[in-house]
C-alpha positions as a Markdown table, in Angstrom:
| # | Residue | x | y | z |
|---|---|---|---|---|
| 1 | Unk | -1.5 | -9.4 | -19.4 |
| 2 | Unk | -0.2 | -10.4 | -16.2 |
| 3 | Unk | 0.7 | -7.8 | -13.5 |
| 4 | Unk | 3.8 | -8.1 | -11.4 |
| 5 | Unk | 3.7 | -9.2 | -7.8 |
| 6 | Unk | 5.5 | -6.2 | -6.8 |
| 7 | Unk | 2.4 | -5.0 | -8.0 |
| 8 | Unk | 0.2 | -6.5 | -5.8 |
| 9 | Unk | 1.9 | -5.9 | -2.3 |
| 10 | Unk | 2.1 | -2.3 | -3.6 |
| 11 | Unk | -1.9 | -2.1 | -4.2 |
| 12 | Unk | -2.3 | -4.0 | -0.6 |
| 13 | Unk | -0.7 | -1.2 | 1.4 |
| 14 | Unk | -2.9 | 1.2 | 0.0 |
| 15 | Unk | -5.9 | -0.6 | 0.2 |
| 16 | Unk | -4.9 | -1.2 | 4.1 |
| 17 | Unk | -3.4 | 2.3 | 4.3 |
| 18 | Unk | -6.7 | 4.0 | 3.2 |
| 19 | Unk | -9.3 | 1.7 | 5.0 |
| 20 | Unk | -7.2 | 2.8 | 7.9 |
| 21 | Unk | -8.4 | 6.2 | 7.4 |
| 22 | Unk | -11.6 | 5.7 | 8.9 |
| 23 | Unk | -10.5 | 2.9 | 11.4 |
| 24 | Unk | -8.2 | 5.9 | 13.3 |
| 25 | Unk | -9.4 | 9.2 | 11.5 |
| 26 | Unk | -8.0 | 11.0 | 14.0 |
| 27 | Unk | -4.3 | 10.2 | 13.5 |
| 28 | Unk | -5.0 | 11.2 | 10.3 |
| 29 | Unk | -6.3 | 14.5 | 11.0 |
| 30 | Unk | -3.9 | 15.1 | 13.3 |
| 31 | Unk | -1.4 | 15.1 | 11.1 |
| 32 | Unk | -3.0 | 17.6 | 8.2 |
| 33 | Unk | -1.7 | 21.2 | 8.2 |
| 34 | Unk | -3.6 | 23.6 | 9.8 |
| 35 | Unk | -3.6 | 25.6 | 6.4 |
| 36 | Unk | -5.9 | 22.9 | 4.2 |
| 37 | Unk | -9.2 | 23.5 | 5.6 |
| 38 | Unk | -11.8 | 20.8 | 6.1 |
| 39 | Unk | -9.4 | 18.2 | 7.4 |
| 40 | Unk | -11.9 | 15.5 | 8.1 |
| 41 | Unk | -12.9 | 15.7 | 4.2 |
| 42 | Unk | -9.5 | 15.3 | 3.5 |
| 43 | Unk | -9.2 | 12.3 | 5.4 |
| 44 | Unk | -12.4 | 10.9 | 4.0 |
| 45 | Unk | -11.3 | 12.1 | 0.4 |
| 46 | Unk | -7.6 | 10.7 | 1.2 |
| 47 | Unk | -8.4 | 7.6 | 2.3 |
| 48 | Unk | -11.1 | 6.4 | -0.2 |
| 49 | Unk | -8.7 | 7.7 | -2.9 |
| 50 | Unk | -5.8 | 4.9 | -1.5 |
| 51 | Unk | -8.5 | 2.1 | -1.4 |
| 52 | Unk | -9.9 | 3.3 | -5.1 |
| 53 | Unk | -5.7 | 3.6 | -6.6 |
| 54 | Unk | -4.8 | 0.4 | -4.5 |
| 55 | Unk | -7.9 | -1.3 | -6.0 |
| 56 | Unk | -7.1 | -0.1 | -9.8 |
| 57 | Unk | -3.6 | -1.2 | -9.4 |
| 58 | Unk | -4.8 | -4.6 | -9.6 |
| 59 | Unk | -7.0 | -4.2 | -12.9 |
| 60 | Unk | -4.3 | -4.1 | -16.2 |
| 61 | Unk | -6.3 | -2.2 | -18.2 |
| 62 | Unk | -6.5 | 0.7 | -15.7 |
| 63 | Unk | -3.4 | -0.1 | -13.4 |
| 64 | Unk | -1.1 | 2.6 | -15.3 |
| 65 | Unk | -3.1 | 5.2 | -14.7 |
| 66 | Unk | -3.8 | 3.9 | -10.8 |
| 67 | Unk | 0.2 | 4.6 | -10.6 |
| 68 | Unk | 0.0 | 7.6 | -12.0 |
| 69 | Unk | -2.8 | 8.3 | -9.6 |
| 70 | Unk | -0.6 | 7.3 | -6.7 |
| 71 | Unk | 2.2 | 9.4 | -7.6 |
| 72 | Unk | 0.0 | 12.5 | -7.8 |
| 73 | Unk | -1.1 | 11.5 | -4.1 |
| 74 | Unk | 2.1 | 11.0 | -2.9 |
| 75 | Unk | 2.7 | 14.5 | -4.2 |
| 76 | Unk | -0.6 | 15.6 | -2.8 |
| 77 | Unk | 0.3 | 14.4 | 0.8 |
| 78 | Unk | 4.1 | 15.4 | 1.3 |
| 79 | Unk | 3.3 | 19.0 | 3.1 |
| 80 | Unk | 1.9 | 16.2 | 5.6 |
| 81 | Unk | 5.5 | 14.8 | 6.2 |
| 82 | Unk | 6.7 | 18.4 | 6.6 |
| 83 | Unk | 4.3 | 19.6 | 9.0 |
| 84 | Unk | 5.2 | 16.7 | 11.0 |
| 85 | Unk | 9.0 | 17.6 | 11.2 |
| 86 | Unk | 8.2 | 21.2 | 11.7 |
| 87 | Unk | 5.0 | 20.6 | 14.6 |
| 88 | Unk | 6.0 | 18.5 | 17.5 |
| 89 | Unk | 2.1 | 18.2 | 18.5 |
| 90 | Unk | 2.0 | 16.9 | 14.7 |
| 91 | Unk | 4.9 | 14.4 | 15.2 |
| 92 | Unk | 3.1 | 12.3 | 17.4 |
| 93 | Unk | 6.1 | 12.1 | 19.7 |
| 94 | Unk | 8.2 | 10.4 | 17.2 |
| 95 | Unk | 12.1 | 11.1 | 16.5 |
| 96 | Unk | 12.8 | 14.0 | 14.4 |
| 97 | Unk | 15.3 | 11.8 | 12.3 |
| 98 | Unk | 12.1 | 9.2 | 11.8 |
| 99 | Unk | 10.0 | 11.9 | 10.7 |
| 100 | Unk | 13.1 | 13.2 | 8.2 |
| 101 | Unk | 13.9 | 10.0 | 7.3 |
| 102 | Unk | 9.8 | 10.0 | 5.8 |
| 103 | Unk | 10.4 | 12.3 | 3.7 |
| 104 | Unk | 12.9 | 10.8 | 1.5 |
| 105 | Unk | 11.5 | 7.2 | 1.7 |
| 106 | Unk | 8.2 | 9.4 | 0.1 |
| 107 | Unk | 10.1 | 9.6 | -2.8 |
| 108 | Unk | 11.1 | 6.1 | -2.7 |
| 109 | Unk | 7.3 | 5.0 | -3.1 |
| 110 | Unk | 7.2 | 7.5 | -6.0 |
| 111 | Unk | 9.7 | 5.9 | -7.7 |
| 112 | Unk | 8.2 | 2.7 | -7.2 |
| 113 | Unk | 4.9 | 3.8 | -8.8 |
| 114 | Unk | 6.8 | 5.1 | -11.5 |
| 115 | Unk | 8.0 | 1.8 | -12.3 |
| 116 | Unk | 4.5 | 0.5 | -13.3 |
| 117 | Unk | 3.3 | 4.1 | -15.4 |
């Protein structure tokens, strides 16, 4: 069974996304609501679950469930994208209609997940 190359570029941006987890943790904790406690576990946790998804994208036996593993992350991570919005220490200086406009294009990588469930 060959896998699409969609499929591929997907699992590479979360294999990069989550190895950059612990190249800049701090961004990352930065950006985690103060209401989840441990935020630098939920880095580590975050980021080796990307690499581990990204990595079982790639294997056809498995990769279904990957996606379905990245949608339940995506889910996991969007009170991330709100804190952002709402926190101007959390939105890293960026435009409020960048930070909005992540929030919809969130769902957009759900749906493209979806497409290999």
């Amino acid at each position: 069974m060959n896998l699409p190359s969609h499929l591929y570029v997907m699992a590479f941006i979360y294999i990069i996304a989550g190895i950059n987890h612990f190249r800049s943790p701090r961004m990352y904790i930065k950006i985690i609501p103060p209401y989840f406690s441990n935020p630098k576990l939920l880095n580590i946790l975050s980021g080796i679950a990307e690499i581990i998804l990204g990595i079982g994208l790639c294997i056809p036996i498995i990769s279904h469930f990957a996606a379905w593993g990245i949608i339940a992350l995506l889910v996991a991570i969007f009170p991330t994208h709100l804190y952002m919005y709402f926190d101007p220490k959390a939105g890293m200086g960026l435009p409020k209609w960048i930070l909005l406009l992540r929030m919809p294009l969130q769902l957009g990588l759900i749906y493209w997940a979806y497409q290999y469930t």
